[in-house]
DRENROTOR-892499 format. One line per 5 residues: number of its first residue (from 1); their letters; for each residue x, y, z of C-alpha. Coordinates in nm, 3 decimals. Example, Ala and Ser with C-alpha at 12.3 -4.5 7.8 and 13.67 -1.06 7.14 Angstrom:
<sites>
1> as> 1.230/-0.450/0.780 | 1.367/-0.106/0.714
</sites>
This chain:
<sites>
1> xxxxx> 0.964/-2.120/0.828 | 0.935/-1.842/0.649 | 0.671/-1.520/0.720 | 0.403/-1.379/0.487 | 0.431/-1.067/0.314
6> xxxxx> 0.062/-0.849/0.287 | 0.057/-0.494/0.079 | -0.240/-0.276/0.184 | -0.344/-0.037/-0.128 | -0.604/0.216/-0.157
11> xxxxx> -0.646/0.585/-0.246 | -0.614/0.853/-0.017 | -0.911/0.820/0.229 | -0.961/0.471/0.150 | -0.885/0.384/0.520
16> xxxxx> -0.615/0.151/0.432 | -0.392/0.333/0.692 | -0.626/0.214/1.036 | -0.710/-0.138/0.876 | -0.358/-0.196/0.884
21> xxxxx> -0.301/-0.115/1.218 | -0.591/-0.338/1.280 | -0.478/-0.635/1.125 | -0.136/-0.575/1.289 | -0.333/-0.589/1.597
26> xxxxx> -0.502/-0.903/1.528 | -0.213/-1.126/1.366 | -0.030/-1.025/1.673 | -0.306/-1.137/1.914 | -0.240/-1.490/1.712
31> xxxxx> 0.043/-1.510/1.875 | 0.241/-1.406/1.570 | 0.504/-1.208/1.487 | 0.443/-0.878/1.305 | 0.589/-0.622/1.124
36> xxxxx> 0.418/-0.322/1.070 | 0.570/-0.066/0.838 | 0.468/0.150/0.507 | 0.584/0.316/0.219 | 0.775/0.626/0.149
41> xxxxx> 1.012/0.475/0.451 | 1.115/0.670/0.746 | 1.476/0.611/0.576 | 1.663/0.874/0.431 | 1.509/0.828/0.098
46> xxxxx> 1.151/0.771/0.221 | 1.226/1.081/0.424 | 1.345/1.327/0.100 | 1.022/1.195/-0.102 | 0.776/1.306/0.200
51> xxxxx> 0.979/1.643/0.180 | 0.934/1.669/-0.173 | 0.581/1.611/-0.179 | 0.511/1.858/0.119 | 0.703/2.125/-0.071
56> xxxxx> 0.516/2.062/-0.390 | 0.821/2.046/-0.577 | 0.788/1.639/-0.711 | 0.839/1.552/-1.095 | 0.647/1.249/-1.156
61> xxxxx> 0.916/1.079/-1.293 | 1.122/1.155/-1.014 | 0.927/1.047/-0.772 | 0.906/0.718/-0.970 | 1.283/0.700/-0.882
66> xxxxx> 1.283/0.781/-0.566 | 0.978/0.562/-0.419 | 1.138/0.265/-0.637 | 1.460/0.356/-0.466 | 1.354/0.389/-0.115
71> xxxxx> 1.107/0.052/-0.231 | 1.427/-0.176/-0.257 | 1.604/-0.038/0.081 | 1.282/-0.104/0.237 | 1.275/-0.494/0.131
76> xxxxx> 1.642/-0.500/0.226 | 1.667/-0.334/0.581 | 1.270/-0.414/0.676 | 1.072/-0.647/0.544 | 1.307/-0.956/0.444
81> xxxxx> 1.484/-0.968/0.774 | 1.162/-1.009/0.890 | 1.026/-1.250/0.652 | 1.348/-1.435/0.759 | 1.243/-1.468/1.141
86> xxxxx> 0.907/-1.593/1.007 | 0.737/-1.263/1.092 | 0.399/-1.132/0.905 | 0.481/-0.802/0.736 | 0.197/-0.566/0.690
91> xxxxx> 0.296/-0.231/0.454 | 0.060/0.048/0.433 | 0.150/0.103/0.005 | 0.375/-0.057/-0.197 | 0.469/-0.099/-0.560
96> xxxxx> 0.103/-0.109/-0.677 | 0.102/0.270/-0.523 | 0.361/0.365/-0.775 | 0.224/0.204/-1.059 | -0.140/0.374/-0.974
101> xxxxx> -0.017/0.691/-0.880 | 0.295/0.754/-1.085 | 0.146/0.628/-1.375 | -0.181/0.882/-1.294 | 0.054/1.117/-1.368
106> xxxxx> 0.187/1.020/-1.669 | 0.460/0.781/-1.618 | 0.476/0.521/-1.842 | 0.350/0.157/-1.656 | 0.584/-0.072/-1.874
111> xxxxx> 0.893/0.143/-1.724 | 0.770/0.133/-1.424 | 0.732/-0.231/-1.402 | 1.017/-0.287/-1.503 | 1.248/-0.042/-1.229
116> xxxxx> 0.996/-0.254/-0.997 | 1.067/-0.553/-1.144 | 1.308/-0.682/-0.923 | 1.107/-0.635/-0.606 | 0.947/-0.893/-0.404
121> xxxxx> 0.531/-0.958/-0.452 | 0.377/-1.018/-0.164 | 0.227/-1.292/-0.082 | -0.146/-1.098/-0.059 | -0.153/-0.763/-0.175
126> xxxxx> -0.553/-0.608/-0.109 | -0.700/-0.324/-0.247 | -0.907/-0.133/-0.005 | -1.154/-0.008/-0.290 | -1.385/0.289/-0.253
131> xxxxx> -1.550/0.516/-0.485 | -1.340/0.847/-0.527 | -1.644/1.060/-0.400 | -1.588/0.835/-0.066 | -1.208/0.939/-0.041
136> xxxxx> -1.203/1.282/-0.171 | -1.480/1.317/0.128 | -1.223/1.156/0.432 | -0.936/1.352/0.327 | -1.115/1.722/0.298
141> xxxxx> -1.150/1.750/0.659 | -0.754/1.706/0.693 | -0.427/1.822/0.591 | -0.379/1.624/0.215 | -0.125/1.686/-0.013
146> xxxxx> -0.241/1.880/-0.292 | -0.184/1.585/-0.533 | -0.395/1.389/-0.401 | -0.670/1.649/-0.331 | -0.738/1.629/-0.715
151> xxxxx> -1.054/1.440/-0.841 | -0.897/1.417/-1.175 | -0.630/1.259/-1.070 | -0.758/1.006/-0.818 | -0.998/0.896/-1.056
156> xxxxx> -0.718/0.816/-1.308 | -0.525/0.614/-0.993 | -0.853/0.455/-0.904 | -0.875/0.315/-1.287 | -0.532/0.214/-1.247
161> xxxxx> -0.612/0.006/-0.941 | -0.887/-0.173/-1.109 | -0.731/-0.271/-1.376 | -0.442/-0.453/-1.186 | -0.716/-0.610/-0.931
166> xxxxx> -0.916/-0.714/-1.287 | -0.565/-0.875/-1.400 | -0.579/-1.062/-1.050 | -0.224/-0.873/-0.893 | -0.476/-0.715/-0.641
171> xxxxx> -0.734/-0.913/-0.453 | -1.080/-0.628/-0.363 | -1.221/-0.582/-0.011 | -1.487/-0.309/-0.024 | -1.410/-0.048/0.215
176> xxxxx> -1.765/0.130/0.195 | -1.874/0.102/0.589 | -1.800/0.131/0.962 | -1.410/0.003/0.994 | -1.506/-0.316/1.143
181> xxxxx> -1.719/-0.394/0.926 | -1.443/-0.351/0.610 | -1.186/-0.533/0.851 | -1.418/-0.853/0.841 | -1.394/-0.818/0.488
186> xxxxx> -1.046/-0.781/0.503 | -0.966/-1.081/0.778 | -1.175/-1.297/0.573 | -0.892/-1.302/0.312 | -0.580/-1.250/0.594
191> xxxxx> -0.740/-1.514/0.786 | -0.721/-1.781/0.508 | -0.340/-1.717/0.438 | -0.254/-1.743/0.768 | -0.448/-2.023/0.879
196> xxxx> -0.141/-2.329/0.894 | 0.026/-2.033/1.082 | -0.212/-2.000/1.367 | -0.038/-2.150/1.723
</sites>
């Protein structure tokens, strides 16, 4: 049998980043098995795009490129051998992250659907929503790339987001609240995929 594949999204601050670690957590405690990974990869291009973004030197449409790029050795080397062993694959980002953020910036969405096109949808992908106010708040008291530090900007990528969860590619969970509280949320929807899968 095969596994199930679940995107986390979210802006920066939108605590996507510990509920996945907490679902991983869970879904293992099911007895499952679970893959717990994120995009940019730790692979070498994963690795050039963090460097890139650190140095401040990324071109929008180069990133676009890259993340797509590092997006299909990801599904190649990761998350379909996984899938294959009937493992649950949690990613912290995916495609909808390039979509939001790249096209923030002023990438056109049509091309980038289409350099994404031949990617694998997961079988859930959940948008951790919060207000921008909420995120630009977690991430001032830390280390952010400077990107992402702009309200401008992550209210364009928050739009973004909305308007794929309105089309129905994104299912909501509010993540307003104490962590477990937006985990309930969050299992509430996990839960109900996995349910034939539980031992």
């Amino acid at each position: 049998m095969g596994g199930y594949f679940i995107a986390l999204e979210g802006l920066d601050g939108a605590g996507k980043t510990l509920q996945a670690a907490m679902l991983s957590r869970k879904v293992a405690s099911l007895g499952l098995g679970v893959l717990s990974t994120a995009e940019p990869t730790d692979g070498p291009v994963g690795k050039l795009i963090k460097e890139m973004l650190v140095a401040g030197q990324a071109d929008p449409r180069e990133l676009a490129l890259l993340f797509t790029a590092d997006r299909y050795q990801h599904l190649r080397v990761e998350v379909e051998p996984a899938l294959r062993k009937g493992a649950v694959v949690i990613t912290d980002r995916y495609l909808y992250s390039t979509l939001a953020y790249e096209g923030a910036m002023g990438v056109d969405l049509d091309y980038l659907r289409q350099v994404n096109r031949l990617a694998r949808l997961p079988d859930l992908a959940v948008l951790i929503d919060v207000p921008v106010e909420v995120a630009l708040s977690r991430i001032s008291s830390r280390r952010a790339l400077q990107l992402t530090e702009r309200g401008q900007l992550l209210s364009s990528v928050n739009r973004i987001y909305r308007e794929m969860a309105s089309r129905g590619e994104l299912a909501v969970v509010d993540g307003k609240g104490k962590p477990e509280e937006v985990f309930d949320r969050l299992w509430g929807l996990v839960g109900t995929l996995l349910q034939f899968k539980k031992p």
